[in-house]
N, C-alpha and C positions, 0 to 999 in steps of 0.2 A: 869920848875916848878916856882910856883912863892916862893920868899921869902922877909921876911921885915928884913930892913936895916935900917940904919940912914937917906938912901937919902927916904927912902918910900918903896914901893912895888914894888920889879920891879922882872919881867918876863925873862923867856931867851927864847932867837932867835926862836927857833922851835914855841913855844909856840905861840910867838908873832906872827909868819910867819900866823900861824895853824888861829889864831884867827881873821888876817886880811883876810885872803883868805875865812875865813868863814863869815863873815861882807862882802865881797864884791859881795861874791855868794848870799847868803841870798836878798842884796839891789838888785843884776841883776834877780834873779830870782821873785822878787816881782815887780820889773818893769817891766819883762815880761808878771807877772801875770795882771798888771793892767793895762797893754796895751791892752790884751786879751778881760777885764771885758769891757773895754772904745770901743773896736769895735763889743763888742756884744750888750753893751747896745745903738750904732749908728747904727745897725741893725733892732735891737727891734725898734727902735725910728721911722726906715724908714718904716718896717711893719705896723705900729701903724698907722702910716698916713697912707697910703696906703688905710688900713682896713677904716680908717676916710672915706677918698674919695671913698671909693664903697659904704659905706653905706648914704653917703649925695647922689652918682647918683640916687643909689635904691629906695630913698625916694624920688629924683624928678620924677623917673620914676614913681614909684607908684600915685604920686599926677598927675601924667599926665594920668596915667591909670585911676583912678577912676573919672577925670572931665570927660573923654569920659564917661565910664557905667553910668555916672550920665544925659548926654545929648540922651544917647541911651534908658536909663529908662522914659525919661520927654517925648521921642520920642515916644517911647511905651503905655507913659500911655494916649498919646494926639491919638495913633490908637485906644487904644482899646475904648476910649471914641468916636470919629468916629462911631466904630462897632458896640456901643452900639446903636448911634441915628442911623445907618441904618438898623440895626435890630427889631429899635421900627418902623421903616417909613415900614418897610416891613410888620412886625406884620398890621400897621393897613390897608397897603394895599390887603391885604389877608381879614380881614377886611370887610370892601369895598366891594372886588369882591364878597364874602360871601353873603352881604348885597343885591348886584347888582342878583348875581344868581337866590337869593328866590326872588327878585320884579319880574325874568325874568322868573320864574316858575309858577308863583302868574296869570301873565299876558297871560300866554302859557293856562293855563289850565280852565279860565276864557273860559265861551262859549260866 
């Protein structure tokens, strides 16, 4: 118990034992605890990068993926312009032969 004296307050043995073992537990188990905190948060820390560096591949990847769809669309759009003029060069040779037909018809049935 504690009691006041002339020299001050002072404590007996039990007490005092009781008091330091509980100060000594309390500091070990708080050091334990913040050992604990400090290897989860160098855990979190490596995930964190980690997660960083996938999503910087991802984005080189993707920036590598859409310059191809972008060189396969310019490719695309230079065939279908192609298919266009060889579709008008057939249009007017049809045309033509149209044209060629009735002269040859014209001329067949002329006496």
């Amino acid at each position: 118990m504690a009691d006041t004296t002339d020299r001050g307050i002072t404590i007996n043995r039990t007490l005092a034992r009781t008091m330091l073992v509980s100060v000594a537990g309390l500091i070990w188990w708080g050091g334990g605890t913040l050992a604990s905190l400090q290897g989860a948060a160098e855990r979190l820390t490596a995930a964190l990068m980690e997660t960083r560096e996938m999503i910087l591949a991802e984005r080189a990847s993707f920036a590598q993926l859409e310059a191809r769809v972008r060189v396969l669309e310019t490719g695309a759009a230079r065939q279908d312009v192609r298919f266009d003029a060889l579709s008008a060069s057939i249009d007017e040779l049809k045309q033509q032969a149209r044209q060629t037909n009735d002269l040859l018809r014209d001329l067949t049935q002329r006496p």
